[in-house]
C-alpha positions in Angstrom: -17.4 -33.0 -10.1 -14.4 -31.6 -8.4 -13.3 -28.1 -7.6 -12.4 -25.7 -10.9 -8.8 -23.9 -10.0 -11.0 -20.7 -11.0 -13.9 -21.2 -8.9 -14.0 -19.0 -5.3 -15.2 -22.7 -3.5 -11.1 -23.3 -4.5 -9.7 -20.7 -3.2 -11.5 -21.2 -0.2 -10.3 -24.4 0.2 -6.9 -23.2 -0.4 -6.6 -20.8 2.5 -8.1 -23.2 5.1 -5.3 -25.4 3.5 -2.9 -22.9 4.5 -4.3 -22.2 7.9 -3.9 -26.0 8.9 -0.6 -26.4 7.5 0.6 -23.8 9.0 -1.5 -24.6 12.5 -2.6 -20.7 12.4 -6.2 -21.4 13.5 -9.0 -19.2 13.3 -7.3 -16.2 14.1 -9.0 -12.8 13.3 -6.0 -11.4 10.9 -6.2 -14.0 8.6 -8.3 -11.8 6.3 -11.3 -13.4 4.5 -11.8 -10.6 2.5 -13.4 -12.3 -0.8 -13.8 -9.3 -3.7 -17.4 -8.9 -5.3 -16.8 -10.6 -8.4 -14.7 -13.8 -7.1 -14.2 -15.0 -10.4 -13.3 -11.8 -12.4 -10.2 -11.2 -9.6 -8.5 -14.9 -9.3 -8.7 -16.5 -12.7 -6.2 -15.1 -14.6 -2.5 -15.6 -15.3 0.2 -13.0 -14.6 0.1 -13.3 -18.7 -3.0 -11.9 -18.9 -2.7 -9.5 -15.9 -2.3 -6.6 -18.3 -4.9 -7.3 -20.3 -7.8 -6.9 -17.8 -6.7 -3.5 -17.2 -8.1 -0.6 -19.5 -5.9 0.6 -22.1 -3.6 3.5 -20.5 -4.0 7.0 -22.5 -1.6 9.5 -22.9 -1.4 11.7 -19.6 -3.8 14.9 -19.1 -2.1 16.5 -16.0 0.9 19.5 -16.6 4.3 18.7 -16.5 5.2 19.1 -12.9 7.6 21.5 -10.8 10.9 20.7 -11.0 11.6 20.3 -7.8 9.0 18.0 -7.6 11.5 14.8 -8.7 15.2 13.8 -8.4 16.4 13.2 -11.3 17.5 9.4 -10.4 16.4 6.2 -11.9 15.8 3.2 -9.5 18.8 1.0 -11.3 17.1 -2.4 -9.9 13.5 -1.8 -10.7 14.1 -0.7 -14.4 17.0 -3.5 -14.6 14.6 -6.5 -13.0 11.7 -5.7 -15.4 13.9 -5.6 -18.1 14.6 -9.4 -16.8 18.8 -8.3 -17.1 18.8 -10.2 -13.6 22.9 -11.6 -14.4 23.4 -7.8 -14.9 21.7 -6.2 -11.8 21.7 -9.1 -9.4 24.3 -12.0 -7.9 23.0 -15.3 -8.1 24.8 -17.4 -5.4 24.4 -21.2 -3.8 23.4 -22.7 -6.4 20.4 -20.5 -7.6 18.9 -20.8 -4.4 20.2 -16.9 -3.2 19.5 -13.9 -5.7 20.6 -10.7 -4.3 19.6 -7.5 -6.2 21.7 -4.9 -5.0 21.0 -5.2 -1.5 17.4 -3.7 -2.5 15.7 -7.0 -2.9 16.3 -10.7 -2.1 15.0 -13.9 -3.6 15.6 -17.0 -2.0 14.5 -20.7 -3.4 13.7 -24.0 -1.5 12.9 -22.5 1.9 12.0 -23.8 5.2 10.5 -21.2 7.6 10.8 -21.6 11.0 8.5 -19.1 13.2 10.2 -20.0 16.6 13.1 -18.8 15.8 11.9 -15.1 16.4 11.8 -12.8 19.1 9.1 -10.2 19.7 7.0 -9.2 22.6 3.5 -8.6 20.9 1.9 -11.4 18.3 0.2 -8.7 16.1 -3.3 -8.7 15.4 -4.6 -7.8 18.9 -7.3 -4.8 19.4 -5.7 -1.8 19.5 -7.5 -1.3 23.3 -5.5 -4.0 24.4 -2.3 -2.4 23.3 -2.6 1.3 24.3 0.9 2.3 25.5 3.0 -0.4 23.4 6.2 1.3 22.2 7.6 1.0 18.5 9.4 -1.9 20.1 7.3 -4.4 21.5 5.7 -4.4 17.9 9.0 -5.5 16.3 9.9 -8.8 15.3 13.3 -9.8 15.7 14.7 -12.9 13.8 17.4 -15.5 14.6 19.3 -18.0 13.2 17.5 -21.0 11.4 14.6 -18.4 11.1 15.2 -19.0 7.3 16.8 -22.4 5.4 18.2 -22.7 2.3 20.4 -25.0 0.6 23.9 -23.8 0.2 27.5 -24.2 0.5 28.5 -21.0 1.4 26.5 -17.8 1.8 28.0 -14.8 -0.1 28.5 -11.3 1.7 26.0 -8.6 1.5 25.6 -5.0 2.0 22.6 -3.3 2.6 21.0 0.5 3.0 22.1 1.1 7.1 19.5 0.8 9.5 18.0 -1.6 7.2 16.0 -4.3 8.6 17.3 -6.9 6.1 20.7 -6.8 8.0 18.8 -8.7 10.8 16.8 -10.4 8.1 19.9 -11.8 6.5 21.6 -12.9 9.9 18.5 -15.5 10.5 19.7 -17.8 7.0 21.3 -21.0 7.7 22.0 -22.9 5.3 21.6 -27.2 4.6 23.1 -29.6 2.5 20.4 -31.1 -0.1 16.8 -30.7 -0.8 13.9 -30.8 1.7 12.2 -34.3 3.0 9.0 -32.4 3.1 6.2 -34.0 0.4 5.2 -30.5 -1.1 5.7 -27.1 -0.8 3.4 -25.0 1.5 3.5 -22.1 -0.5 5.2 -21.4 -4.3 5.7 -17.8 -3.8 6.0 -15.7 -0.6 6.6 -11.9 -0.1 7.7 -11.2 3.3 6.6 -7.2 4.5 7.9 -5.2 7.8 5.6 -2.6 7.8 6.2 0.9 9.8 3.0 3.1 10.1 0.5 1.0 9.6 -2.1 3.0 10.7 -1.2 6.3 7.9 -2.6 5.8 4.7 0.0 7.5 2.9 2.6 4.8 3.9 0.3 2.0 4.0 -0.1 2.8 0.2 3.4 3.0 -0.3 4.4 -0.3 1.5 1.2 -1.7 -0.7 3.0 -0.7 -3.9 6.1 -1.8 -2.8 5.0 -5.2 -2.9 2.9 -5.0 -5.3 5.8 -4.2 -7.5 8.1 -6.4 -6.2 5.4 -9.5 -7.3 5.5 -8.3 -10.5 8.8 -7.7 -11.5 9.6 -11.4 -10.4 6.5 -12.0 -12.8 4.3 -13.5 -10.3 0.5 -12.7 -10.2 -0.4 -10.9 -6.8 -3.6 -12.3 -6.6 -1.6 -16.3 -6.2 1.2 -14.7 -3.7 1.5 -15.3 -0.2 2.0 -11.9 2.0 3.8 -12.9 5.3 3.3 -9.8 7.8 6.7 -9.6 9.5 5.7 -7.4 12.4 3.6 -7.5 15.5 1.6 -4.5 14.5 -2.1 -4.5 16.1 -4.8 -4.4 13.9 -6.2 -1.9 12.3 -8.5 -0.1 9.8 -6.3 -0.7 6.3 -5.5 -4.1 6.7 -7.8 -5.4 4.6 -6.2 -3.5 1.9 -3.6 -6.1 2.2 -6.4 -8.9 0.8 -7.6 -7.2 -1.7 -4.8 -6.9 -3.5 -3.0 -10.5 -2.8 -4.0 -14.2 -2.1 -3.0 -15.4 1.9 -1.9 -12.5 4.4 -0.7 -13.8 7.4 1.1 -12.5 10.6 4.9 -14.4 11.4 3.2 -14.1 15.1 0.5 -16.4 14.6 2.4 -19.0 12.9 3.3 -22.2 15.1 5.4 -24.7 12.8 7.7 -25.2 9.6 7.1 -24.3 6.2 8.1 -25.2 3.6 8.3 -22.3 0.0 9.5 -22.5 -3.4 10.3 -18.7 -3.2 10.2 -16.2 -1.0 11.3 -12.8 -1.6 12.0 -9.7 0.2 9.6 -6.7 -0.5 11.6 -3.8 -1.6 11.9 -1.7 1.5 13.1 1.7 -0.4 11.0 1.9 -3.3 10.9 4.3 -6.3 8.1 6.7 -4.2 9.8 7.0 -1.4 12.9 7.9 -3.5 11.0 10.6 -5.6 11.5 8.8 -9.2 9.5 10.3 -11.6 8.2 7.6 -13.8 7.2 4.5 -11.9 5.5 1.4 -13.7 2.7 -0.7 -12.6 1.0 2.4 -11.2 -2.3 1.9 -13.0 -2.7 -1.8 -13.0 -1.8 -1.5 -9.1 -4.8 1.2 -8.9 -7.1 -1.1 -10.9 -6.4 -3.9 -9.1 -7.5 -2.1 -5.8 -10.9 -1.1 -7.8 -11.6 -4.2 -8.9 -11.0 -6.0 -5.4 -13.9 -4.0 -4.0 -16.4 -3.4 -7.0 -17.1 -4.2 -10.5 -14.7 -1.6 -12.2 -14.1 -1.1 -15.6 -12.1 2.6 -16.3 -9.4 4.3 -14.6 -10.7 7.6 -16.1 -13.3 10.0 -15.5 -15.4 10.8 -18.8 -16.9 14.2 -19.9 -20.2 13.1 -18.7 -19.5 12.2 -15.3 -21.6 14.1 -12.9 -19.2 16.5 -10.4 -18.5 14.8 -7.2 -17.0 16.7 -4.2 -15.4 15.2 -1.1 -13.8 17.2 1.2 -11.9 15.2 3.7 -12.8 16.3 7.4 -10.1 15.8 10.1 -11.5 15.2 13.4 -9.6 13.5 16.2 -9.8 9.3 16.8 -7.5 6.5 18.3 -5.8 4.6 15.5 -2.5 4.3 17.0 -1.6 2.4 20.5 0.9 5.9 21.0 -1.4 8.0 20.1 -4.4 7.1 23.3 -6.0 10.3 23.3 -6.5 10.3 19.2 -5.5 14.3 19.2 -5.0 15.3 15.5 -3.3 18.6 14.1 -4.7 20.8 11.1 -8.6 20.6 11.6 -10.7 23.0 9.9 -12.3 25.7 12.5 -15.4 26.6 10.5 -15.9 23.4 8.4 -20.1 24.0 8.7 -19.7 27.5 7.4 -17.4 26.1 4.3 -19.8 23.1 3.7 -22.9 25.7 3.5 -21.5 28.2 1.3 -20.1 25.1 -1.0 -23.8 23.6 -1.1 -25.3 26.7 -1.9 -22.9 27.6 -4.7 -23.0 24.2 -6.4 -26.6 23.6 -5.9 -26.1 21.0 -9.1 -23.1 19.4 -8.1 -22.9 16.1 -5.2 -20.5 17.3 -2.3 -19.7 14.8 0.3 -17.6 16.4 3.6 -16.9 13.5 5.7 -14.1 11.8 8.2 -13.4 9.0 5.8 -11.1 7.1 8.2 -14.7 6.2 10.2 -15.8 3.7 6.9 -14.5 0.7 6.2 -11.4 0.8 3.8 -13.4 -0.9 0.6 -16.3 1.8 1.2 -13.4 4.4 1.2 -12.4 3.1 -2.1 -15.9 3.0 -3.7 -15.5 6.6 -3.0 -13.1 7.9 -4.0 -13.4 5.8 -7.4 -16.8 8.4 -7.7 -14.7 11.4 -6.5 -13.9 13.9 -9.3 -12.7 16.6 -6.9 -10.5 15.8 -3.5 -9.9 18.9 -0.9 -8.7 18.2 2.6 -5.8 19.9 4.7 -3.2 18.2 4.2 -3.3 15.2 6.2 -2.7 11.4 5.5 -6.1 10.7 4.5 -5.2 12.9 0.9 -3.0 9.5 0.4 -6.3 8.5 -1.6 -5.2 10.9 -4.3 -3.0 7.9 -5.3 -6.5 6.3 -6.1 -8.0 9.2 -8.0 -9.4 8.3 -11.6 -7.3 9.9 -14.0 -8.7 13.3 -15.1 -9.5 13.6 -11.3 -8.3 16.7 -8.9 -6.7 17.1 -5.6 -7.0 20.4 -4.5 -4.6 20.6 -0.8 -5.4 23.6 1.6 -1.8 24.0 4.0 -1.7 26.2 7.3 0.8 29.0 6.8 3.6 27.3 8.9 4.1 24.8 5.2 5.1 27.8 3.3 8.4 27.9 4.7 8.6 24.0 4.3 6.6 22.6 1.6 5.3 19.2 2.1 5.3 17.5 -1.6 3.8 13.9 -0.8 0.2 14.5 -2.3 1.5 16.5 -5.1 3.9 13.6 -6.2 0.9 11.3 -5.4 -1.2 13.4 -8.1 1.6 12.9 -10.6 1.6 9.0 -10.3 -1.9 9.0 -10.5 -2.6 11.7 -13.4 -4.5 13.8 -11.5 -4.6 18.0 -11.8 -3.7 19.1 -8.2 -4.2 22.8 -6.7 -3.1 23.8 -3.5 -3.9 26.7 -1.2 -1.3 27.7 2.1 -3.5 30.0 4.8 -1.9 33.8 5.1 -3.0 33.6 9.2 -0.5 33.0 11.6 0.7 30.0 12.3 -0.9 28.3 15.8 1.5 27.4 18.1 0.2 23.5 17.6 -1.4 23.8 14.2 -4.8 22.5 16.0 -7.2 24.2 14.0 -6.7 26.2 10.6 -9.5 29.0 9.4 -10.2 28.9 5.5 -12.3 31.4 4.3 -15.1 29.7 2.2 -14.9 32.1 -0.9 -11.1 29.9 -1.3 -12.1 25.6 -2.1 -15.3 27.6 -4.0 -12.8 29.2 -6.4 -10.7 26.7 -6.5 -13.3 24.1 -7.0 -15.0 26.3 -9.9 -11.5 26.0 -11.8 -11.6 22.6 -11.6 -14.9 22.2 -12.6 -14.1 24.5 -15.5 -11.2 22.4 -16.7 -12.5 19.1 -16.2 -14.3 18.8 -20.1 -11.2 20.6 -21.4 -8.6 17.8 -21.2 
């Protein structure tokens, strides 16, 4: 009896498939990552898509500041989920170019060719190996023939300056007629140039970025292709990237033509970066990321959940080839004499204090999934508000040199996520490099006890 479509043996078989095609070889960022309930995650449709994920309840959290949001709509997303693509995007040669405003581009009938690049790293390697590498050597640079489609003439474009897709655009040529390949390699492909791919804030935002851009073509992340368009060494979040799609891939690994019904551009400016208020797909992206590492079944937090604490340590560590010496700013100075006064106050309550960036990215998850209460310094590891059950709290302790410069990422993160969120700035003076920052423990304990108190009250 052969292969079901549904079954994990198939999907197995599908990305060795790729690997050949593609003459990628066993290479360590093609990541394996297989979720713990194979079946649950690749089975359905982008039809059913919303139906595996828990009906979404009205929000619990305050209306937020109102500074906290520009008061902009993202025209493309809103008008491409509508599916008014003749209104909000040009469709040129023959339906095989869709331009969408310059924010995103969907191309049809594509031949990729990876020689026709330029970089001076492949990606992928240990992050030892590239101490020292500047921003540079990690980019890939594209030339002409990278991409082929068919087309008579291609139409002129404008894009956001300094954007990538400029370069992007310049590597189309174009062909007469279709293909003489036998079958397509791949039926959808999102291509991604990440930037800081070792900060969790902006790995989450790139994440969503194509995420959404999946989904408002109507595709099912889970079937698309991610093509990793930089020469980025690896690093702790990558598996992210498989847990949320099918084949990730570096463009520095591959060695021969392809051939793709679609490829698409991932929407470099997305609506977080651009401070929009209401964003969709937030909650079926979180779920998706639950359900790629465990069996989960709610996005909130219920009455009876038990209280659990994590307070996010900073402590320094190499996670960035320009960063050798792994310094770090805003640690606490008296984290033991915070975590003992925390323990002895909530004697009933679970409280975790721990440098999360040491586990593996899926245990980090598992986590915070459990987490009822977040505090940290601010810091890139708070991104995980973002992931925060609804119901949830972030509470965000600042050294006093953010008063005069208020740093809203987490607080806009607590929003999209429907999470309460405190935050505390330090009256001592500002350190000269913002090393270390003193918090008395009688502060998170208050703060802590409020949330607790309000948890059962929403």
């Amino acid at each position: 009896m052969g292969m079901m479509r549904t079954s994990p043996e198939f999907h197995l078989y599908n990305r060795q498939l790729l690997k050949r095609r593609l003459e990628l070889g066993n290479v360590q960022n093609i990541f394996e990552i297989s979720p713990v309930d194979n079946q649950s995650s690749v089975r359905y449709n982008v039809k059913d898509i919303r139906n595996i994920v828990p009906e979404i309840r009205p929000r619990t959290v305050k209306t937020p500041e109102m500074k906290l949001f520009k008061k902009v709509n993202h025209d493309v997303i809103f008008g491409i989920q509508k599916k008014n693509w003749t209104e909000w995007g040009d469709i040129h040669c023959s339906g095989n170019f869709y331009n969408f405003k310059g924010s995103m581009m969907l191309m049809k009938n594509v031949i990729i060719d990876p020689l026709r690049k330029k970089s001076v790293a492949k990606g992928g390697e240990d992050i030892k190996s590239v101490i020292g590498h500047t921003e540079k050597d990690e980019e890939v640079t594209i030339q002409s023939g990278f991409f082929n489609i068919p087309c008579e003439e291609l139409p002129k474009v404008t894009f956001r300056k300094r954007s990538h897709f400029y370069n992007w655009f310049s590597g189309i040529s174009t062909r007469k007629g279709d293909y003489d390949g036998n079958s397509y390699d791949s039926t959808f492909t999102v291509l991604i140039r990440r930037g800081d791919y070792a900060n969790l804030y902006w790995t989450l935002m790139e994440l969503f970025n194509t995420y959404l851009t999946i989904r408002l073509f109507g595709e099912n992340p889970k079937t698309t292709d991610v093509m990793i368009m930089d020469a980025h060494p690896a690093g702790k979040l990558d598996n992210l990237w498989s847990i949320l799609f099918g084949n990730v891939y570096r463009i520095g690994h591959m060695q021969k033509k392809s051939f793709h019904k679609k490829v698409a551009w991932v929407l470099p400016d997305g609506p977080m970066s651009q401070y929009v208020q209401n964003i969709p797909f937030v909650e079926e992206f979180k779920f998706a990321l639950y359900q790629g590492v465990q069996n989960s079944s709610s996005l909130y937090h219920n009455c009876t959940d038990s209280q659990k604490v994590t307070f996010i340590l900073r402590k320094d560590y190499v996670a960035h080839p320009r960063n050798p010496r792994g310094k770090v700013q805003r640690k606490l100075s008296n984290e033991k004499e915070i975590m003992d006064y925390l323990i002895k106050k909530f004697p009933k309550t679970i409280i975790h204090a721990i440098q999360i960036d040491l586990l593996p990215i899926e245990e980090q998850i598992k986590l915070i999934y459990e987490t009822t209460i977040l505090v940290g310094i601010h810091g890139a590891g708070l991104g995980h508000t973002l992931l925060l059950r609804s119901g949830s709290t972030m509470i965000e302790l600042f050294p006093s040199s953010y008063k005069r410069s208020p740093n809203p990422h987490f607080q806009q993160f607590a929003y999209w996520a429907d999470v309460h969120y405190d935050r505390w700035y330090s009256s001592s003076p500002a350190q000269k490099s913002n090393e270390w920052v003193y918090v008395e423990p009688e502060v998170p304990y208050k703060i802590i006890n409020h949330a607790i108190d309000r948890f059962c009250k929403h």
